[in-house]
Wavefront OBJ file of the C-alpha trace (Angstrom):
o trace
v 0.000 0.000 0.000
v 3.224 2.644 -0.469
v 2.411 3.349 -4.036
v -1.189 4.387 -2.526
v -1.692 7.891 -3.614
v -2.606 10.194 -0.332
v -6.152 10.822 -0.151
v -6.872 14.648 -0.732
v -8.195 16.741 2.756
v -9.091 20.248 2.134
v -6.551 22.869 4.381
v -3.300 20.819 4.218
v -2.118 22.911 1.745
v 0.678 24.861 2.432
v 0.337 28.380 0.610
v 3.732 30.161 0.889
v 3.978 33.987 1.992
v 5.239 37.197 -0.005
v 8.552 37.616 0.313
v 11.232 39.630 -1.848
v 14.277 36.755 -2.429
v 17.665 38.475 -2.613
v 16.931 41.964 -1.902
v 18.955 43.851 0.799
v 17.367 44.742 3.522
v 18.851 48.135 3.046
v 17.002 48.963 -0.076
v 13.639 48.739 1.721
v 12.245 52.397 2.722
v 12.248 53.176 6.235
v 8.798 54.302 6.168
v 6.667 52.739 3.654
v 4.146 55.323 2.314
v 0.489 55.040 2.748
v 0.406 53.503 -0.942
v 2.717 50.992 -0.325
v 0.721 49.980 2.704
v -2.341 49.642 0.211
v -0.550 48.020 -1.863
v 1.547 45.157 0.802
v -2.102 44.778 2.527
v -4.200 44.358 -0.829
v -1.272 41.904 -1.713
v -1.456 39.707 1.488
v -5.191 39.462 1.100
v -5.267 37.857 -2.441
v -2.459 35.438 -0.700
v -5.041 34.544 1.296
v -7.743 34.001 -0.757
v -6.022 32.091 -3.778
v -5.583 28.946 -1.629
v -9.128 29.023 -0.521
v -10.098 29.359 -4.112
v -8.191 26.129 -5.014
v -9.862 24.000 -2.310
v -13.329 25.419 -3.639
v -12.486 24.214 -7.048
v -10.612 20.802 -6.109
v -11.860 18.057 -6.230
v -15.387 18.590 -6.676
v -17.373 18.708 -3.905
v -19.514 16.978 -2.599
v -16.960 13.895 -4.080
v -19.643 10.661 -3.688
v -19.959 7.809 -5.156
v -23.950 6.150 -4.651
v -24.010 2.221 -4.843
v -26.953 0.751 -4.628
v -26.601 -2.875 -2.967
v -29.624 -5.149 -4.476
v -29.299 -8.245 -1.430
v -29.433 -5.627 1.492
v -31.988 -2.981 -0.114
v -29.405 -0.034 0.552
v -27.556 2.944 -0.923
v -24.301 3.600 0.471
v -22.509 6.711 0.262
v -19.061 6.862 -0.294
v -16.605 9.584 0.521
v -13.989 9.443 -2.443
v -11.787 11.993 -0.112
v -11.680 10.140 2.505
v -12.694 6.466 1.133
v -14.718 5.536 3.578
v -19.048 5.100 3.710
v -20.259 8.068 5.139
v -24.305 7.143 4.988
v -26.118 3.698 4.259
v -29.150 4.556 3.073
v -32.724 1.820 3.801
v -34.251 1.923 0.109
v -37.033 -0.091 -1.028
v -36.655 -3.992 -1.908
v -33.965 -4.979 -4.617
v -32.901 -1.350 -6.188
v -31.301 -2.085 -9.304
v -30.314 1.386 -11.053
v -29.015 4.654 -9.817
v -30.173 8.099 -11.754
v -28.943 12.001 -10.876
v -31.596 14.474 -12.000
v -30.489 17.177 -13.764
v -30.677 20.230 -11.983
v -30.761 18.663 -8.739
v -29.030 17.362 -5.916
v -30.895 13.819 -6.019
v -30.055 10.757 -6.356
v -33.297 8.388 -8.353
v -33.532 4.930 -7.000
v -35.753 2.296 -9.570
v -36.284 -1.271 -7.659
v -37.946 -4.557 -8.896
v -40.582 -3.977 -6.239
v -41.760 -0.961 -8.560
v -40.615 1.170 -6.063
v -38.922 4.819 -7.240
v -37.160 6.522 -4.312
v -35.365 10.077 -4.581
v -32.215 10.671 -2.123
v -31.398 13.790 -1.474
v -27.996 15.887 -1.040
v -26.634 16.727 1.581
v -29.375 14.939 3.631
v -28.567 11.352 2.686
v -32.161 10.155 3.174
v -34.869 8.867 1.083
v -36.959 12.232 0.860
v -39.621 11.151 -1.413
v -41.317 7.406 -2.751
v -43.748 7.026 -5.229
v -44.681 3.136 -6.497
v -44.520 3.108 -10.196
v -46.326 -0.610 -10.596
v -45.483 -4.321 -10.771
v -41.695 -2.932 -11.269
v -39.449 -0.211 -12.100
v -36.666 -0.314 -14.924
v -34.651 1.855 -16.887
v -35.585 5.177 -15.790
v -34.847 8.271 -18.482
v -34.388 12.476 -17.929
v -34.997 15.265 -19.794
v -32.651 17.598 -20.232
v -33.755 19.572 -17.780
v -34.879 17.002 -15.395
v -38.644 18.519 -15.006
v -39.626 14.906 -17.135
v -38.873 11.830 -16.170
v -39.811 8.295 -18.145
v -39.772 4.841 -16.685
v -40.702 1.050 -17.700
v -43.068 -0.912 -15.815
v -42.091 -3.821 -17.533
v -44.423 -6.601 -16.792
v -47.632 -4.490 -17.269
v -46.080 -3.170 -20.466
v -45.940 0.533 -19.702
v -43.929 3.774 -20.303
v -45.024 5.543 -17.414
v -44.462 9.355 -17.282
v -43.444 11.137 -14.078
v -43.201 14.656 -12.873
v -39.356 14.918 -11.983
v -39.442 17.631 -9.557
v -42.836 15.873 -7.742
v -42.085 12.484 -8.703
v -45.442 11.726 -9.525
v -47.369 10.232 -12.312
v -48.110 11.984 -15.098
v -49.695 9.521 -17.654
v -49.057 5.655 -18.676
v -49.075 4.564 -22.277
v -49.464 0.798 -22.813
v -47.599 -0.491 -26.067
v -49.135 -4.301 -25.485
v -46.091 -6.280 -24.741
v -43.560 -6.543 -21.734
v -40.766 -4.096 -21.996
v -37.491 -4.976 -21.530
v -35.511 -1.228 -22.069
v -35.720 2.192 -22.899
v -34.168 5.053 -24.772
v -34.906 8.794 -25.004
v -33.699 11.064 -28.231
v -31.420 13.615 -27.567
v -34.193 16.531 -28.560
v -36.324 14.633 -25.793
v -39.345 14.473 -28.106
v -39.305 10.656 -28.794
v -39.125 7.732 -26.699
v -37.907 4.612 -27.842
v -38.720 0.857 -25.430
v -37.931 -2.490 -26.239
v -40.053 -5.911 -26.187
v -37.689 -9.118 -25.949
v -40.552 -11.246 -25.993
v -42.117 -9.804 -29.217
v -38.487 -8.917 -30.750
v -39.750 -5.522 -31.580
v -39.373 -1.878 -30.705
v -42.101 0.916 -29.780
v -41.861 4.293 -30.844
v -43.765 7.080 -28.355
v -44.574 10.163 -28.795
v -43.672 12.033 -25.447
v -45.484 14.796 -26.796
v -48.352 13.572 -27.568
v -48.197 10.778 -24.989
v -48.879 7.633 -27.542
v -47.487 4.915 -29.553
v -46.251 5.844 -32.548
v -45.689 2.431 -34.602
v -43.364 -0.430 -33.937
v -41.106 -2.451 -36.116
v -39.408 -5.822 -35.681
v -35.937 -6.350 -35.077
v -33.451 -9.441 -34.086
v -33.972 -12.039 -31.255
v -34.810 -10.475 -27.895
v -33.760 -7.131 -28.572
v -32.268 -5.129 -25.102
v -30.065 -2.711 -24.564
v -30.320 0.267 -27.332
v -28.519 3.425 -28.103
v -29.592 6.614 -30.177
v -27.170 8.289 -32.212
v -25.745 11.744 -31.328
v -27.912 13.433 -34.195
v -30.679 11.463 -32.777
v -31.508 9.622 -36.471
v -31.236 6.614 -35.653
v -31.475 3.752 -32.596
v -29.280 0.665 -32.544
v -30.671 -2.118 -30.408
v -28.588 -5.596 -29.102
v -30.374 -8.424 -30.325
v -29.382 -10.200 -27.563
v -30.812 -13.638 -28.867
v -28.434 -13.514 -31.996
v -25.284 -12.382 -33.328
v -26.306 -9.113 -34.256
v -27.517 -5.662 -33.604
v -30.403 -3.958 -35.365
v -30.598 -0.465 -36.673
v -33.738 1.173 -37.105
v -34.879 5.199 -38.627
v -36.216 7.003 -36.040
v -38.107 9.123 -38.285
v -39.810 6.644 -40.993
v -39.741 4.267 -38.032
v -38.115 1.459 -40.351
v -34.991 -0.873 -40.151
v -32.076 0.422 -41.735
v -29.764 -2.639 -40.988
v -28.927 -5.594 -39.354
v -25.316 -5.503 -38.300
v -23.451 -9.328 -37.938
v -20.929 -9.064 -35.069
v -20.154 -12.637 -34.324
v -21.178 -12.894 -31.226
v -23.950 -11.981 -29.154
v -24.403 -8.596 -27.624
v -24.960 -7.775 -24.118
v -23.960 -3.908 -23.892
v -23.916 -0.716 -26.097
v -21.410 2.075 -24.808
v -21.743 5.377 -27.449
v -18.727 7.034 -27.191
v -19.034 10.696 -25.657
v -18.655 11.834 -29.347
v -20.895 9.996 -30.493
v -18.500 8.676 -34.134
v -18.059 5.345 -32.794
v -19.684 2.239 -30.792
v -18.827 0.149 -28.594
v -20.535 -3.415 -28.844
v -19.896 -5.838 -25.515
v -20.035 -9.289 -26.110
v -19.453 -11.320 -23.130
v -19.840 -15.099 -24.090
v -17.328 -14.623 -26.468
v -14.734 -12.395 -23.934
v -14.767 -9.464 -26.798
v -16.002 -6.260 -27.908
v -17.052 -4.755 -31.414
v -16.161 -1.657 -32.800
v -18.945 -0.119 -35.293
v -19.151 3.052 -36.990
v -22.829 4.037 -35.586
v -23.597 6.103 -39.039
v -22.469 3.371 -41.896
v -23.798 0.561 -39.726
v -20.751 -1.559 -40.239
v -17.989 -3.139 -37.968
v -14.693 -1.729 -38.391
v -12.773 -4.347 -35.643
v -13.490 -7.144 -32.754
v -10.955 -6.981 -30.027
v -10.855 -9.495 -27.138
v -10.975 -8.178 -23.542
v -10.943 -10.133 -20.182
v -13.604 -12.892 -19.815
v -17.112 -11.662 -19.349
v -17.087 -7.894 -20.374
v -20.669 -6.454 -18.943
v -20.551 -2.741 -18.695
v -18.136 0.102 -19.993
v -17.413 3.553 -19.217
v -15.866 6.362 -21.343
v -13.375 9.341 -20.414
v -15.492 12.764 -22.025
v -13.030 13.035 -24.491
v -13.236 9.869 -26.008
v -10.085 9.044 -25.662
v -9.963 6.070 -22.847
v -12.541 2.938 -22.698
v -12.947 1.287 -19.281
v -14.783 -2.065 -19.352
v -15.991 -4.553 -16.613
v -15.087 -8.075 -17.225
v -17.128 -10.047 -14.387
v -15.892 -13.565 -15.566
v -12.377 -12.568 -14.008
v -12.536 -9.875 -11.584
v -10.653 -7.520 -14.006
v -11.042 -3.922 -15.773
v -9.441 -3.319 -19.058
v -8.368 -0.357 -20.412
v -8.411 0.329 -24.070
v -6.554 3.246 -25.440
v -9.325 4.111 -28.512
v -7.495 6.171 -30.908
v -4.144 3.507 -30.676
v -6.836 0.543 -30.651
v -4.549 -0.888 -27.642
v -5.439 -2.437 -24.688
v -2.970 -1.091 -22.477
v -3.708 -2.105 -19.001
v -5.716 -5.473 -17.543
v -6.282 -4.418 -13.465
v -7.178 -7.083 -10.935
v -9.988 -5.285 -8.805
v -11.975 -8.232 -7.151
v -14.547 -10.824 -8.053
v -17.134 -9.850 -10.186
v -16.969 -5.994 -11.143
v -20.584 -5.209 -12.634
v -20.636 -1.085 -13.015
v -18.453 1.563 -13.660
v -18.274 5.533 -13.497
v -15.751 8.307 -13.448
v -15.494 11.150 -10.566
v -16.130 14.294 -12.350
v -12.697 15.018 -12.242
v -11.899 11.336 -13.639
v -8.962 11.204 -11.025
v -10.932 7.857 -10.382
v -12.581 5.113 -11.814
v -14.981 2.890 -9.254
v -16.173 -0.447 -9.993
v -19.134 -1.955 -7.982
v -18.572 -5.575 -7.479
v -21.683 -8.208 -6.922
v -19.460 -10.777 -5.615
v -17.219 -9.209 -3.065
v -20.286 -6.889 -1.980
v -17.087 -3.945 -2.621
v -16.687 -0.601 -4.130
v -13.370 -1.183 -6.173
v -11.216 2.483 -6.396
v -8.845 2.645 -9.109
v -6.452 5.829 -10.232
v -6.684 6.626 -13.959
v -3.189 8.646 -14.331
v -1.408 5.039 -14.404
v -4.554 2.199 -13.786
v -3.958 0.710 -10.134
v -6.325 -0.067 -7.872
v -6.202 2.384 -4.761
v -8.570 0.186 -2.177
v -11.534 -1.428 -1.654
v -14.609 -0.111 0.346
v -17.419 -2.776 1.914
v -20.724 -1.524 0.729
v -24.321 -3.303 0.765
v -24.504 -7.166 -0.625
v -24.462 -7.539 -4.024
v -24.152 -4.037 -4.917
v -25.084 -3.387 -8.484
v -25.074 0.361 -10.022
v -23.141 2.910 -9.000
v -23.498 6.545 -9.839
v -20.618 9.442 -8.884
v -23.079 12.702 -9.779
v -21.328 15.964 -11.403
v -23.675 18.728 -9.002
v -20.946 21.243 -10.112
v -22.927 21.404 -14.016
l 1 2 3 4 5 6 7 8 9 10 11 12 13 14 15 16 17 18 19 20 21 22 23 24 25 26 27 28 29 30 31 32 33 34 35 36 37 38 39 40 41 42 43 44 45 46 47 48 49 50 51 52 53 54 55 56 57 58 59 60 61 62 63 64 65 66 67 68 69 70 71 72 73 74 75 76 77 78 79 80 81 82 83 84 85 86 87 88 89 90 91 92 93 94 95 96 97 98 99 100 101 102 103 104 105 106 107 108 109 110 111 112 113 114 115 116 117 118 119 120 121 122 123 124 125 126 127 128 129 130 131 132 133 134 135 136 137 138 139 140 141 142 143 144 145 146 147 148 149 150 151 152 153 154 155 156 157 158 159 160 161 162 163 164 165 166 167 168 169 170 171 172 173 174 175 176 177 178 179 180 181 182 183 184 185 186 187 188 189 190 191 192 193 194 195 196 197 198 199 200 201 202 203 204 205 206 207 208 209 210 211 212 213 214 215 216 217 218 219 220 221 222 223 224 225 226 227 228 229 230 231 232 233 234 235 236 237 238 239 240 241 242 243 244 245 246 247 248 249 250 251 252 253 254 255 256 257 258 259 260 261 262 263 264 265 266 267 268 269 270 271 272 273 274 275 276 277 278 279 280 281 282 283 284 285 286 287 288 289 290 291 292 293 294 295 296 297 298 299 300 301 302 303 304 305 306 307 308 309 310 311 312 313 314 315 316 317 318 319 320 321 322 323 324 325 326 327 328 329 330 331 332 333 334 335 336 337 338 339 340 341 342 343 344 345 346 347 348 349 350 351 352 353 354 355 356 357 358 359 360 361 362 363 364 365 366 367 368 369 370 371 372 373 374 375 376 377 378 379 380 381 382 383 384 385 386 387 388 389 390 391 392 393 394 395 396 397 398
């Protein structure tokens, strides 16, 4: 643990005073003038105040990671300062994703129950609950936050929630069960999935209806929109391939052969390129989102379930549960240039805000998994809730 980097406490730094290096005493007036008094005092008080400045500014504050722990119905709260759990948070029965409102200080909680809880900042508590229905899954923001969407799977529903009151707004029933979700970036279309009836639903959030459907590969899951927000890509997760449909004309575009089955879509930040997990076959596939083709497979540690992205692009983190590692892929070199040992099973990712860090939730060990990005090593490991499986490290400096 000597390599460990010091954790970061605000006031240890050591600001230095004015001074005048190599000047003679002798040269300095005998009686400074009332300008130069101005001036030495005016001086000494921006001494003062640039150190304070820096500790406002770094690292973000609050710095917390949220892990929600599905086998002991908790949150925990993480200091990343101090690494230890500051807050462990009673949520409803088996939580299973972790959401930040925009233009908030809450945390949203979605559970199998069909439970939605908000936590708030700095309070640490559940401060509101509002049951959604049979179940709760892959809840979706506006922009602004004032909208929120959310699957009740088994009943088949995009549900529609006030995000400031979380309450309900409206349901619309598309006539299947629903297995994900996707919002366009101009927030004006919703997109859900139906693995059982290998076909995708098109809502208008406007409007609050169904739009038309069209079918795509084998239980489709996990989808993406494109940056320009044309197009959707879904994983067929019963085949080989991924699917991409028009947004617009509500028709399939393409059906994209990876050679292997998908289990996770990661658009990069830019939004030029994406990232296709495949973890049966240990690899991931590289496809340009916009000519629907693959430009290269490159294998990764065994089981690679979720993926993060630096903003700019430029570094891929990925989860491999099968071997307790994270990978890190250099994207513009197409290297993988580091394979860290973190634990069991790591199952989620994110970045601080600053991306000093990378934290890794992991399902077997019941651990939060710290690892420094300047050179990948893990820093520690933090006992959370059992099973933990999201993890969210919110940005409340936007």
């Amino acid at each position: 643990m000597s390599d460990l980097p010091e954790p970061h406490h605000p006031g240890r730094e050591t600001g230095q005073g004015l001074s005048s290096p190599g000047r003679p005493w002798s040269l300095l007036p005998a009686a400074p003038s009332p300008r130069s008094l101005g001036l030495v005092l005016l001086l000494s008080c921006l001494a003062l105040a640039l150190p304070a400045c820096a500790r406002r500014s770094y690292p973000p504050q609050p710095y917390l990671a949220f892990v929600a722990s599905a086998g002991s119905h908790s949150v925990a709260a993480v200091n990343l300062e101090s690494f230890r759990v500051v807050a462990s948070i009673p949520v409803a029965p088996q939580p299973e994703q972790l959401a930040v409102r925009p233009g908030s200080r809450e945390v949203y909680v979605t559970a199998a129950s069909g439970h939605l809880e908000v936590i708030g900042f700095p309070d640490l508590r559940v401060i509101r609950t509002l049951r959604v229905g049979r179940g709760a899954r892959d809840l979706r923001f506006s922009r602004d936050g004032r909208q929120a969407y959310v699957l009740d799977p088994g009943e088949g529903q995009i549900v529609f929630l006030d995000g400031e009151a979380s309450k309900v707004l409206a349901r619309v029933s598309v006539g299947a069960p629903l297995s994900s979700l996707a919002l366009t970036p101009d927030g004006k279309t919703l997109v859900a999935a139906s693995s059982h009836t290998s076909r995708i639903f098109f809502v208008s959030v406007e409007a609050r209806k169904v739009l038309g459907a069209v079918e795509v590969g084998k239980e489709p899951g996990p989808m993406v929109i494109t940056a320009d927000g044309s197009k959707v890509l879904v994983a067929d997760t019963g085949e080989e391939k991924i699917s991409s449909a028009d947004i617009a004309t509500r028709r399939i575009l393409s059906h994209i052969e990876i050679g292997a089955k998908p289990t996770a879509l990661i658009l990069k930040p830019d939004g030029g390129e994406l990232f296709v997990l495949c973890a049966q076959a240990s690899t991931f596939a590289i496809v340009d989102p916009y000519r629907d083709n693959v430009s290269q497979t490159i294998t990764t540690g065994r089981e690679p379930g979720a993926a993060v992205s630096r903003r700019d692009s430029s570094v891929l983190y990925i989860a491999n549960s099968g071997d307790g590692s994270i990978t890190t892929f250099d994207v513009q070199n197409r290297l993988v240039v580091a394979s860290t040992h973190t634990g069991a099973q790591p199952r989620a990712l994110a970045l601080t805000p600053d991306e000093r860090f990378l934290v890794a939730v992991d399902s077997a060990a019941s651990s939060l998994a710290i690892l420094r990005t300047d050179r990948p090593a893990l820093v520690t490991t933090i006992p959370v809730g059992t099973r933990p499986v999201d993890v969210v490290v919110p940005d409340w400096l936007k």
